[in-house]
C-alpha positions as CSV (number, residue, x, y, z in Angstrom):
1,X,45.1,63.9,-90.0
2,X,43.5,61.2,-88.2
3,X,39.5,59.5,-88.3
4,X,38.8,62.0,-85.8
5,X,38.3,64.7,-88.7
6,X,35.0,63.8,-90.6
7,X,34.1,64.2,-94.5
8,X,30.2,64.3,-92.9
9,X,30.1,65.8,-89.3
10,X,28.4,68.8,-88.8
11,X,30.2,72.0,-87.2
12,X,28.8,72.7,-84.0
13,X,29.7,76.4,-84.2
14,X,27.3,76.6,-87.7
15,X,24.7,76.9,-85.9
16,X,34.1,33.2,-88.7
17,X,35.2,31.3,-91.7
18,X,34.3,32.4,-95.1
19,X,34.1,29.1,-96.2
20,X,31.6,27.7,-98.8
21,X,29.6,31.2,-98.7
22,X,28.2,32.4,-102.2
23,X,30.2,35.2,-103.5
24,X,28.2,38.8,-103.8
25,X,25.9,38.7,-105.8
26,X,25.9,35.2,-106.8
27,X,22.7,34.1,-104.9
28,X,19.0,34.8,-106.5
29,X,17.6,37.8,-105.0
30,X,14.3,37.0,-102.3
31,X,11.4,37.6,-103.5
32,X,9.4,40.6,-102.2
33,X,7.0,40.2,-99.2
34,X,3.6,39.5,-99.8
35,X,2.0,40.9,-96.3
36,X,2.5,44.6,-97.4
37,X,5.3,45.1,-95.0
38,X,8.6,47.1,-95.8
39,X,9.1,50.1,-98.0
40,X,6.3,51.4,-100.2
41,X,5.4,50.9,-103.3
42,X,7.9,52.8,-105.9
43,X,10.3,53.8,-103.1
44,X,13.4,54.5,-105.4
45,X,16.5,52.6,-104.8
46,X,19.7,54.4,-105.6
47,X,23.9,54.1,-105.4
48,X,25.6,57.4,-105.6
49,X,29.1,58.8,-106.4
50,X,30.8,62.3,-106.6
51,X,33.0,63.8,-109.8
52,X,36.4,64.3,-108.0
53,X,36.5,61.0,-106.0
54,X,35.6,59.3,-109.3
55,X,36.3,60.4,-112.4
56,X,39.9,61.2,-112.5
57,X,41.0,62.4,-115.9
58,X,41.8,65.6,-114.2
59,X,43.9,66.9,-117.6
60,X,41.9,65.5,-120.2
61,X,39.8,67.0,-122.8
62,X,40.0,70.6,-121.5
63,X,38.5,70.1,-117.9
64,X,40.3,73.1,-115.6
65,X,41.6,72.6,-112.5
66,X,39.6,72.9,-109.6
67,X,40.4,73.7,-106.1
68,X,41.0,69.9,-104.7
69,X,42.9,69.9,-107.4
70,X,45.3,72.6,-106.2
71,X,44.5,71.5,-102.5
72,X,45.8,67.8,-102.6
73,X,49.2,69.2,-103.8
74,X,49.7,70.8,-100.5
75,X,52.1,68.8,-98.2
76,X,50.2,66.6,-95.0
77,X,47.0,67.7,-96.3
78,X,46.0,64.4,-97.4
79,X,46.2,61.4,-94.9
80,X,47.7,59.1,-97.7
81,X,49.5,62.1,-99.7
82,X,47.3,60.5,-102.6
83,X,45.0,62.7,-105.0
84,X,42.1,62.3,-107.5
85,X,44.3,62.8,-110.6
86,X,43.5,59.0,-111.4
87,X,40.4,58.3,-108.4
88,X,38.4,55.3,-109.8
89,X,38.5,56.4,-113.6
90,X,34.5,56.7,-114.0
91,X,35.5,59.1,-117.2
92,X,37.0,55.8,-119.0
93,X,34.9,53.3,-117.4
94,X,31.4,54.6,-116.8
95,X,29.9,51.9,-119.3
96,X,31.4,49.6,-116.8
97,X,30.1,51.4,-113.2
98,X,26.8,52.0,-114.9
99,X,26.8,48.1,-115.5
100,X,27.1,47.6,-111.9
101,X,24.2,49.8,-110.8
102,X,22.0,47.9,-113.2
103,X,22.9,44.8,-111.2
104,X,22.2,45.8,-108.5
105,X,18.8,46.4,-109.1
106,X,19.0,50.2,-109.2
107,X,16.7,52.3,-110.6
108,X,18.8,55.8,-109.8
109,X,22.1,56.9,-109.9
110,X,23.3,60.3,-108.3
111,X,26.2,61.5,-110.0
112,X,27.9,65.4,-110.0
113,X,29.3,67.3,-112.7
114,X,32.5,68.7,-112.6
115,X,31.9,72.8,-112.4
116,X,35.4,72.7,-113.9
117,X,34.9,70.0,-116.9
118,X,31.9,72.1,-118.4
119,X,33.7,75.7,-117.6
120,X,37.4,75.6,-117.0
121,X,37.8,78.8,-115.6
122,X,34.5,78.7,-114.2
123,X,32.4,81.0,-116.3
124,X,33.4,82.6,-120.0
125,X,33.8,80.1,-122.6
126,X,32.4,76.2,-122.6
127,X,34.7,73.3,-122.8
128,X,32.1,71.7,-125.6
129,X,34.1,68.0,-124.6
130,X,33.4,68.3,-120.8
131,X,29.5,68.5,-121.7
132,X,30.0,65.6,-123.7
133,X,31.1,63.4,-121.2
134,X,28.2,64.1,-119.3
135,X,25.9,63.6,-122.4
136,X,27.5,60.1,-123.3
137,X,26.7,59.8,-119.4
138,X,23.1,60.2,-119.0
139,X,22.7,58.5,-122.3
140,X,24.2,55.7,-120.4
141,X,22.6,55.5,-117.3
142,X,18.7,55.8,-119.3
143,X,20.3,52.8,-121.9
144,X,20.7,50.4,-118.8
145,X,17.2,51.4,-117.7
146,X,18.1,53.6,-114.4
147,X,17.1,57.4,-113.5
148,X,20.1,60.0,-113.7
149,X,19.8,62.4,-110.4
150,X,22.3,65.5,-111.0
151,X,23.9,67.1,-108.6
152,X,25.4,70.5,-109.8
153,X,28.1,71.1,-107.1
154,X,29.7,68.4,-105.4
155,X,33.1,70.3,-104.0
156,X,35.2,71.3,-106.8
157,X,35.1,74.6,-107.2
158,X,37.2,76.0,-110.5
159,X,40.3,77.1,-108.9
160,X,39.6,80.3,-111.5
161,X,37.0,81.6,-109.2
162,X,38.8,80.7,-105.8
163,X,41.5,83.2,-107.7
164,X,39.8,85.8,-108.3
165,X,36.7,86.1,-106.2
166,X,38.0,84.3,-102.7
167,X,35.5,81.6,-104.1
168,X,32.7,81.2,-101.7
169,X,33.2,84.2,-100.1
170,X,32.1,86.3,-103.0
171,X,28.3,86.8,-104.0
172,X,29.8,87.1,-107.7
173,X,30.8,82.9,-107.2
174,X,27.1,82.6,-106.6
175,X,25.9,84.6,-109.6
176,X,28.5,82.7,-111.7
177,X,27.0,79.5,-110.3
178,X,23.4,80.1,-111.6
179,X,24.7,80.8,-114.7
180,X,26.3,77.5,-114.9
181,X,23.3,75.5,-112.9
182,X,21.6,77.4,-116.5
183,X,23.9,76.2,-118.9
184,X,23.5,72.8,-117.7
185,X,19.6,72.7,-116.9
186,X,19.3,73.7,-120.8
187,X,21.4,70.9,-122.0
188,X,20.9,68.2,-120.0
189,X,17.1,68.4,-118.6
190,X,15.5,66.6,-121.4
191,X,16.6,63.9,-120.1
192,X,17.7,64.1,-116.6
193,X,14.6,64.9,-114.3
194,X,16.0,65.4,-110.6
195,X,18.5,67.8,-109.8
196,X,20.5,68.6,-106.3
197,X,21.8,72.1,-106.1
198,X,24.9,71.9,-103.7
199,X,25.9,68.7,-101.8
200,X,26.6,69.7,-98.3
201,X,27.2,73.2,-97.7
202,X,27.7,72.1,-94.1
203,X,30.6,70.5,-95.0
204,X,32.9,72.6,-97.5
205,X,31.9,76.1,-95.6
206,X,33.4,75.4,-92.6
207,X,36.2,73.0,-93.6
208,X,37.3,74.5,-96.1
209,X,37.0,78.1,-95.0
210,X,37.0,78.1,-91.1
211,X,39.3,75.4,-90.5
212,X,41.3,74.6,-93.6
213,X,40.9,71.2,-93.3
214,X,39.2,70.6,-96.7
215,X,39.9,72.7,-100.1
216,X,40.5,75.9,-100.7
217,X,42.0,75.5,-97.0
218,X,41.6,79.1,-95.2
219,X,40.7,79.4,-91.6
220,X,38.4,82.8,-91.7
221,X,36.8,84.7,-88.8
222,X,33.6,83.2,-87.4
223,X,32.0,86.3,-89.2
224,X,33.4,85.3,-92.3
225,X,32.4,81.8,-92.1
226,X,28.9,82.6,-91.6
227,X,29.0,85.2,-94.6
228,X,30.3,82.7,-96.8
229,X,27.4,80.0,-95.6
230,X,25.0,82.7,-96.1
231,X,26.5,82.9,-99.6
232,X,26.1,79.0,-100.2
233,X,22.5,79.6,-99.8
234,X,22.3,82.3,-102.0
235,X,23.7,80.4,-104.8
236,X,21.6,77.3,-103.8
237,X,18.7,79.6,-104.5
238,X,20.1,81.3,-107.7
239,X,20.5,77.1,-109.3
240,X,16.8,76.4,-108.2
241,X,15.6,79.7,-110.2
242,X,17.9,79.0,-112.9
243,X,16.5,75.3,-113.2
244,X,13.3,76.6,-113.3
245,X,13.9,79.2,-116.3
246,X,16.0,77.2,-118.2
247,X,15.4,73.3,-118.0
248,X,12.9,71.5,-118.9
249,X,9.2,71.6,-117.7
250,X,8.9,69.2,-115.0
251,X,12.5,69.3,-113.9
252,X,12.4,69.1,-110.1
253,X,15.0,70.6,-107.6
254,X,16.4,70.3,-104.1
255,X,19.2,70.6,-101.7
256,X,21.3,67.4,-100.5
257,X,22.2,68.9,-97.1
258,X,24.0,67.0,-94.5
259,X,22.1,68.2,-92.1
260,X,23.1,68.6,-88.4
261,X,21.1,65.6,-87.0
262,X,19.6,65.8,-83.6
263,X,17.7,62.8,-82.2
264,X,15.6,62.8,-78.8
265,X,17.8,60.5,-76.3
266,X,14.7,58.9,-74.7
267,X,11.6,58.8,-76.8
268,X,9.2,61.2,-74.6
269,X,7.1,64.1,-76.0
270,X,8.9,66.3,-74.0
271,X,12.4,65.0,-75.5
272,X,10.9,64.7,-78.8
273,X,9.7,68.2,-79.1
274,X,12.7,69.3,-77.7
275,X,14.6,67.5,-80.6
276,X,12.3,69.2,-83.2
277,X,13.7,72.6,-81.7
278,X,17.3,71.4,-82.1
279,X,17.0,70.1,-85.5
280,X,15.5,73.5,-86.8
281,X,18.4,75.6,-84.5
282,X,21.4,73.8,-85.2
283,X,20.5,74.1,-88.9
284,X,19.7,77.0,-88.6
285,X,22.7,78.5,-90.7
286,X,21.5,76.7,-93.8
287,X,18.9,74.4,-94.4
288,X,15.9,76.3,-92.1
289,X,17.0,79.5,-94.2
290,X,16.4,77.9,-97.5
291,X,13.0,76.1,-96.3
292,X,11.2,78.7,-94.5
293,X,13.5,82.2,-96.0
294,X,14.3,83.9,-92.4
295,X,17.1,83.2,-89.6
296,X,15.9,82.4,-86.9
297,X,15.7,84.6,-83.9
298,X,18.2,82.5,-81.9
299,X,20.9,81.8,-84.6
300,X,20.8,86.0,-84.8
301,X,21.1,86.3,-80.9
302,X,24.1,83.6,-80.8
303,X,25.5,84.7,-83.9
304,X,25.5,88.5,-83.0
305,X,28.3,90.4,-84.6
306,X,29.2,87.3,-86.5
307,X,26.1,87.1,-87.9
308,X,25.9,87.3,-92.0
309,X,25.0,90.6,-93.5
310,X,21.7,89.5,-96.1
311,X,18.7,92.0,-97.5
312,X,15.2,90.7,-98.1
313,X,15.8,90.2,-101.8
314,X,18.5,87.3,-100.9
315,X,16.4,85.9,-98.6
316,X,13.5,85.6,-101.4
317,X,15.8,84.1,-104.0
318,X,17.2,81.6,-101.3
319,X,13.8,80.2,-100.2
320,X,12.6,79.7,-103.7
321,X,10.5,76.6,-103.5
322,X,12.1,73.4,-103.8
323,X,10.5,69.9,-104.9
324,X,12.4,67.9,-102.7
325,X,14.2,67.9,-99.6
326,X,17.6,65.6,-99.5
327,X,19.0,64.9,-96.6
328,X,22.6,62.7,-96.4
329,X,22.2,60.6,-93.3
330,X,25.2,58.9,-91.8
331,X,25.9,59.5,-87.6
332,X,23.9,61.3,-84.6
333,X,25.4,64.7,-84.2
334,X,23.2,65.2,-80.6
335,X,21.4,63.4,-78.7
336,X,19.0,65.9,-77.0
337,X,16.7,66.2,-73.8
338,X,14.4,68.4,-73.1
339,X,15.5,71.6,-71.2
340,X,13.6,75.0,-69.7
341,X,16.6,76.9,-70.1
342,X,17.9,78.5,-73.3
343,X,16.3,77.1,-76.3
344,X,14.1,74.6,-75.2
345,X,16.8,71.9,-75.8
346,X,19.9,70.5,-74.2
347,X,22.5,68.4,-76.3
348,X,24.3,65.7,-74.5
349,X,27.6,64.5,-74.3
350,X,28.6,61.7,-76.7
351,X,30.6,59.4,-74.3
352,X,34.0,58.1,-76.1
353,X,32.8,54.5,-75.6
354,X,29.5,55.3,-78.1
355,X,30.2,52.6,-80.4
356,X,31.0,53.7,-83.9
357,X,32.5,52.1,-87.4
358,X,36.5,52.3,-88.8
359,X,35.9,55.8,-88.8
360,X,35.8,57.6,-85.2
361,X,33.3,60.2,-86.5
362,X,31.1,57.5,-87.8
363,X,28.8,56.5,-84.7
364,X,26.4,53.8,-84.9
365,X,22.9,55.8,-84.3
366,X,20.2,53.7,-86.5
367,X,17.5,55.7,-85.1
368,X,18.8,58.9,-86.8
369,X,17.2,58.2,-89.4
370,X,14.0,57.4,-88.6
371,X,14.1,60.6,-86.3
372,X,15.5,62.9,-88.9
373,X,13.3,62.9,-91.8
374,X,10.3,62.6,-89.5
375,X,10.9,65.6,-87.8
376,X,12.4,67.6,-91.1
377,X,9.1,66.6,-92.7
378,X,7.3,68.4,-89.8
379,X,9.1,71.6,-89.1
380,X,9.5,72.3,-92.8
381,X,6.4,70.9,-93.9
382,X,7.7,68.8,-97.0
383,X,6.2,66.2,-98.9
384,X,9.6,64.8,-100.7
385,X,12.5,63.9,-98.6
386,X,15.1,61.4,-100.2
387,X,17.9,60.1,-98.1
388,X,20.4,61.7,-100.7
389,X,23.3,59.5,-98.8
390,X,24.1,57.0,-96.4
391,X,26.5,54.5,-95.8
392,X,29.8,53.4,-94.1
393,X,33.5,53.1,-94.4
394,X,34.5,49.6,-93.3
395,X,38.4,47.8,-93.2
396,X,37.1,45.8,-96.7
397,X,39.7,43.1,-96.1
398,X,40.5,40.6,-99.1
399,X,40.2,37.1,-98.2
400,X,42.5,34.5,-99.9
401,X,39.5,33.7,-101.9
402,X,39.4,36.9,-103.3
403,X,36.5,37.8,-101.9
404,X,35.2,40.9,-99.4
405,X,33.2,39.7,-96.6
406,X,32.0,43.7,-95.3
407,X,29.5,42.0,-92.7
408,X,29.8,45.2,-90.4
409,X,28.8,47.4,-93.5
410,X,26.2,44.9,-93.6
411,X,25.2,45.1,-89.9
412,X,25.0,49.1,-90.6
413,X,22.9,49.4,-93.4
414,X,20.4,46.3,-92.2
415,X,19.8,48.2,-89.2
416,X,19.5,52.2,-90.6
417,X,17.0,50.6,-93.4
418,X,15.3,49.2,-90.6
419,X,14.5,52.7,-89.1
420,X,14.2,54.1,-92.4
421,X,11.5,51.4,-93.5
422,X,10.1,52.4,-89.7
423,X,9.6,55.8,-90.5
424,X,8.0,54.9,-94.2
425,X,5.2,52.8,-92.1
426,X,4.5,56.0,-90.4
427,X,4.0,57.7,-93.0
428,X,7.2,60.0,-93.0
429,X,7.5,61.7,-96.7
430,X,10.9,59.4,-97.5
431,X,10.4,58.6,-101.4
432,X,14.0,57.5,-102.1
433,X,17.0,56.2,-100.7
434,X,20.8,56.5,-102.4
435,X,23.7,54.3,-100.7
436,X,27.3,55.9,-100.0
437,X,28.8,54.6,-102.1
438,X,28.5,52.8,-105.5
439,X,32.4,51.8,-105.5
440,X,35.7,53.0,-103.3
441,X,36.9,56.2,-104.6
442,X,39.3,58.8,-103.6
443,X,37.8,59.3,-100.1
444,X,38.7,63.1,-99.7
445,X,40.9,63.9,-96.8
446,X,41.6,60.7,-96.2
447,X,42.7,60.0,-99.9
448,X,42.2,56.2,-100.4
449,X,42.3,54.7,-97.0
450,X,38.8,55.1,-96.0
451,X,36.2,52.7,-98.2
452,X,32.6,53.5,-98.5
453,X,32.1,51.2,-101.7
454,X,29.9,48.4,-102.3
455,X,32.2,47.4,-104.7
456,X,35.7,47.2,-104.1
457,X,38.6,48.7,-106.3
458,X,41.8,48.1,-106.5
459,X,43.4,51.0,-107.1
460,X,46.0,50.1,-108.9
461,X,44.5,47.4,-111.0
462,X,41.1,49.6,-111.1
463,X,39.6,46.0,-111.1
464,X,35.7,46.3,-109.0
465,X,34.6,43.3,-107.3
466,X,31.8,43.2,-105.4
467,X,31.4,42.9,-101.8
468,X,29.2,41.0,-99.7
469,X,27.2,44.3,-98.8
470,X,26.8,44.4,-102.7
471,X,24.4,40.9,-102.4
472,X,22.6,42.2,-99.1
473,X,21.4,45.8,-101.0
474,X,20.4,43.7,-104.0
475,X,18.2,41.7,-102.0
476,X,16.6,44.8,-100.4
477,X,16.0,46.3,-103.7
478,X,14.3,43.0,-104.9
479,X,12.4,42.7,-101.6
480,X,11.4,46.6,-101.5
481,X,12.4,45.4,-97.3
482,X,14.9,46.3,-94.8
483,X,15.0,42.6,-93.6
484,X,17.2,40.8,-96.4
């Protein structure tokens, strides 16, 4: 396995001396601007984390195993030949992690229940203790004065279901999902007010079932794969009606998608319309389906006999209206220029010299994000778009002092909040912002060599210090401003 292989990219076929500086944290916080520049007023600040990468406690109070779970135990699947048995152990120390956020300067923390912890084998009977943990959570998170955003599916799938269903590839996985996106809108929505359906079906669709790369680790027929996509949708659309029956009146609802991002590679009309083509095509598959509740012509035609089988009723329930729109922001996927053949749009090369972070996948494209959301807002008319994740992996190397001077996470985040607070002045619908991630955790395929934390761990001590990077997004927080 090498950095080549992303946890975030998007399948193409889916349609000086550290001396005497203040350690994180230490220094007051700038004070906000008073010219009315940077982000506006009540833009929501957020960190964000996942269940498997953090919670560990993978055999404790009932929880069931999920298929990570099962998939880590597989020989060379995992770069490090670690797993998330242990991870960061957020189910013993959330008092702790939640005390972190708050010191930040946070006012929202995205979290994800384990499918697994709440229903072991997936559906039947409720582990009542698995609930509880999540209870004790939210409890928590509105104690230290900071807004709990749920998201219901974050990759760990109850090996139950991957058993006897094939998972993803069955519609009954998706009916069994509403029922739990129910189970958990009734008892947890009187408190918690935002909930994501499924984090990035982009991701664990075709890793995990055309390539094998990811959990449960098949490599399916393109036809398959796009079945099983299709089937993602479906079950995004069965948690949104579920929410909406079941939780509490004003619970809002959305995807977190990380969407195929396509930015123009020279700003001119002609480049930029061409780029608001290629967002909507190369998402196509997924996100356009759930926004607008038809594939597009084009996806059909390139699809063709691969294309997913669906009927009208499945296409209602997977448009049902959403609140929000979340997007998880980290690299360009293609730069585009306008074309008069084919679609309308031509994707260029990425040359290998395109400068990018410790991880090859990870390119350095600030301007995605100002062109993302601003074009997402226009093709699928929304009013709500939060940046459901962004961040960086960095080399996080501990100084003799004891400290983690992460200036290139630094340099990566300064200059995407730039963009971001670029497209806010424009007016682009971007209410919300939630940084990858709060603390290193058990980063997936790559076990525990890649860091995306503002707060490092050592995994062996479980001790979190803070990073640089940690200071710099306090001070954006307390200055509402990209330039901290």
């Amino acid at each position: 396995m090498t950095d080549r292989v992303s946890r975030r990219q998007f399948a193409k076929l889916a349609g000086v001396s550290a001396a005497g500086i203040a350690s994180p944290l230490e220094a007051k916080p700038a004070a906000p601007p008073r010219d009315g520049s940077g982000f506006p007023a009540g833009f929501l600040w957020g960190t964000a984390t996942s269940s498997y990468q953090v919670e560990g406690a993978v055999n404790t109070d009932g929880r069931g195993a999920s298929i990570w779970d099962k998939f880590v135990r597989i020989p060379g699947k995992i770069e490090d030949g670690t797993n998330g048995d242990r991870a960061v152990e957020h189910y013993h120390r959330y008092k702790e992690d939640i005390a972190l956020i708050k010191e930040l300067g946070c006012k929202a923390y995205r979290f994800s229940v384990a499918w697994p912890r709440v229903f072991p084998e997936g559906d039947g009977k409720p582990n009542p203790k698995g609930l509880d943990f999540y209870n004790r959570l939210v409890d928590e998170i509105l104690k230290n004065g900071i807004e709990p955003w749920l998201t219901l599916y974050h990759w760990d799938l109850p090996q139950s279901l991957q058993d006897r269903f094939g998972g993803w590839r069955s519609t009954e996985t998706c009916k069994i999902f509403g029922d739990y996106a129910a189970y958990v809108a009734e008892r947890l929505t009187d408190r918690v007010k935002n909930v994501f359906t499924l984090n990035e079906s982009g991701r664990f669709v075709f890793f995990g079932y055309g390539i094998g790369i990811d959990a449960p680790g098949e490599t399916l027929p393109q036809a398959e794969v796009n079945q099983i996509r299709h089937n993602s949708a479906l079950a995004h659309g069965l948690a949104v009606q579920a929410v909406r029956a079941h939780g509490r009146r004003g619970t809002r609802v959305g995807p977190a998608e990380n969407i195929d991002a396509c930015a123009p590679a020279i700003d001119t009309p002609e480049n930029v319309r061409a780029a608001e083509i290629a967002l909507r095509e190369m998402n196509a598959g997924y996100l356009n389906v759930i926004m607008t509740g038809q594939y597009t012509d084009a996806f059909l035609k390139f699809a063709g006999p691969n294309a997913p089988r669906f009927t009208d009723a499945e296409l209602k329930i997977i448009s049902s209206p959403v609140d929000f729109l979340g997007l998880n922001i980290y690299a360009p996927q293609n730069y585009v220029v306008a074309s008069d053949q084919g679609a309308g749009f031509m994707p260029l090369p990425i040359p290998k010299s395109f400068p990018h972070m410790n991880s090859d996948w990870l390119r350095v494209g600030p301007e995605t994000i100002y062109w993302v959301p601003k074009l997402a807002a226009k093709i699928w008319k929304t009013d709500a778009i939060y940046i459901s994740e962004n961040g960086t992996s960095g080399d996080d190397v501990v100084t003799p002092d004891g400290k983690i001077y992460d200036t290139d996470r630094i340099m990566y985040l300064r200059n995407y909040l730039a963009q971001l607070q670029r497209a806010t002045t424009e007016g682009v619908p971007v209410r919300g912002y939630f940084l990858w991630s709060l603390m290193d955790n058990f980063e997936w395929v790559f076990g525990l060599n890649k860091r995306f934390g503002l707060y490092h761990v050592n995994f062996d001590t479980q001790v979190r210090t803070p990073k640089l990077s940690a200071s710099f997004y306090r001070n954006v927080i307390a200055k509402n401003a990209a330039g901290a």
